[in-house]
C-alpha positions as CSV (number, residue, x, y, z in Angstrom):
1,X,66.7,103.5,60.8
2,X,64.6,100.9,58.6
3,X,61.9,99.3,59.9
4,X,62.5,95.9,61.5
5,X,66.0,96.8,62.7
6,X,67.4,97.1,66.2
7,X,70.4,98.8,65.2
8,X,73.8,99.1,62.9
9,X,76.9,96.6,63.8
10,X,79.4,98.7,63.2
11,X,82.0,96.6,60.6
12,X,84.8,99.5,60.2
13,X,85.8,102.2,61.9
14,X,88.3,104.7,59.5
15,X,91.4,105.8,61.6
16,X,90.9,109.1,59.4
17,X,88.7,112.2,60.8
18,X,86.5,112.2,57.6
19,X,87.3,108.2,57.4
20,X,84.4,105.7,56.6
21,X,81.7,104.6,59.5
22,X,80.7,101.2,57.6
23,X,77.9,99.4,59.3
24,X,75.4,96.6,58.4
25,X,71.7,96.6,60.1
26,X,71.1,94.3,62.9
27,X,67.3,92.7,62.3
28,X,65.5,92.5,65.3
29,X,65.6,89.0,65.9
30,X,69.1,89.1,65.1
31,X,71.4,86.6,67.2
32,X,73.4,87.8,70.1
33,X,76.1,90.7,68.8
34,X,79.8,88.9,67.9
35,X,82.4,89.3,71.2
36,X,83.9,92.9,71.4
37,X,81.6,94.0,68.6
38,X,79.5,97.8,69.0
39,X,75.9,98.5,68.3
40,X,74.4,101.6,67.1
41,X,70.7,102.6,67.4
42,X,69.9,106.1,66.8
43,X,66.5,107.8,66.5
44,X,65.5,111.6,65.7
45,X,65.9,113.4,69.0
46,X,63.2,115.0,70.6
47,X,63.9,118.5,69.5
48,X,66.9,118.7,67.2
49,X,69.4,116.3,65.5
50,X,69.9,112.3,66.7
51,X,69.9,110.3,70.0
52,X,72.6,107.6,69.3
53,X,73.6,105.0,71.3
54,X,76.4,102.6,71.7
55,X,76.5,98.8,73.2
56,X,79.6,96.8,73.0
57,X,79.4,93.2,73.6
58,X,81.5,91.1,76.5
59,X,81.4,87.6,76.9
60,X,78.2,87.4,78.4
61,X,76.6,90.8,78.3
62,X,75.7,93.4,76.0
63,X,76.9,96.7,77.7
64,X,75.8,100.6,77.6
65,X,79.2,102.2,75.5
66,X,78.0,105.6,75.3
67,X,75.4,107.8,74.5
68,X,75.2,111.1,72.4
69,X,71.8,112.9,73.3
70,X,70.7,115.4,70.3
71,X,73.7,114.8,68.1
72,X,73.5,117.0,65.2
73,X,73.4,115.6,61.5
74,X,77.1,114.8,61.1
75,X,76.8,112.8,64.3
76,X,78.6,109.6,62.7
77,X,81.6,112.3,62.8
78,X,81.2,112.9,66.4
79,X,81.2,109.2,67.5
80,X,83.8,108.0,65.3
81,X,86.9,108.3,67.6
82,X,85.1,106.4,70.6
83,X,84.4,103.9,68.7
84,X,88.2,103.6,66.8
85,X,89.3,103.2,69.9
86,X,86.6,100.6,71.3
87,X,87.4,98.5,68.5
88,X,91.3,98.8,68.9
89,X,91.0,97.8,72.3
90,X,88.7,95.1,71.8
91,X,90.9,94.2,69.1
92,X,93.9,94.4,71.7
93,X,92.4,92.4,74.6
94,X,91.4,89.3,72.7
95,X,94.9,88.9,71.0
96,X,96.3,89.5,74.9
97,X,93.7,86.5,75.5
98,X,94.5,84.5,73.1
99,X,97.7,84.8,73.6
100,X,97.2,83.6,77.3
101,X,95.3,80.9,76.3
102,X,98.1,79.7,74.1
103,X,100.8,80.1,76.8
104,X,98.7,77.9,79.0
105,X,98.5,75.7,77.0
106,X,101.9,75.1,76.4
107,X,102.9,75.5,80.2
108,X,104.3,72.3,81.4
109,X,101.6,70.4,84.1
C-alpha cells in the first residue's frame, strides 16, 4: 500500500469469479468510512504472501469483517466472495431500513 494510506474502500465488488475488486485509497486522516461500506489494509505477511484485513462500517462503529493471514498473491481472488456478499447485504438491510422508516412514517398517529 502507498504511503500515507490506511487502507482501500472497496467501491465494487464483481459478481463474477475473475470479476473486478475496484477500490480507492483511504488517506490516513480520512473521515469516518460511509455506513455499510468495507475497508481493506493489507501488508506483506511475515513469511509469504499478504495479511489482509477487512472492516465494515455500522452506524457507529467500524467492525473487524475478516482476516486472511498470509494470503498468497492472488489474494484479491480469495476475498472477493465475502465481500459480494457483505455488500449485498449491506445493500439489503438499508433498503429494509429505509423502507421501515418510510412505513413509519406514513403510519397513522
Amino acid at each position: 500500500m502507498p504511503t500515507g494510506v490506511r487502507g482501500a474502500l472497496v467501491q465494487r465488488v464483481s459478481a463474477w469469479a475473475d470479476g473486478p475488486l475496484d477500490v480507492t485509497w483511504l488517506a490516513l486522516d480520512a473521515a469516518r468510512l460511509p455506513l455499510g461500506r468495507i475497508r481493506l489494509h493489507w501488508e506483506p505477511a511475515s513469511l509469504t504472501g499478504w495479511d489482509v484485513t477487512a472492516h465494515l462500517s455500522l452506524a457507529t462503529t467500524e467492525v473487524h469483517l475478516a482476516s486472511w493471514p498470509a494470503a498468497p498473491d492472488d489474494w484479491p481472488r480469495l476475498v472477493r466472495p465475502t465481500l459480494h456478499e457483505v455488500t449485498g447485504l449491506s445493500a439489503a438491510l438499508a433498503l429494509a431500513t429505509a423502507a421501515l422508516d418510510l412505513s413509519n412514517s406514513l403510519a397513522p398517529a
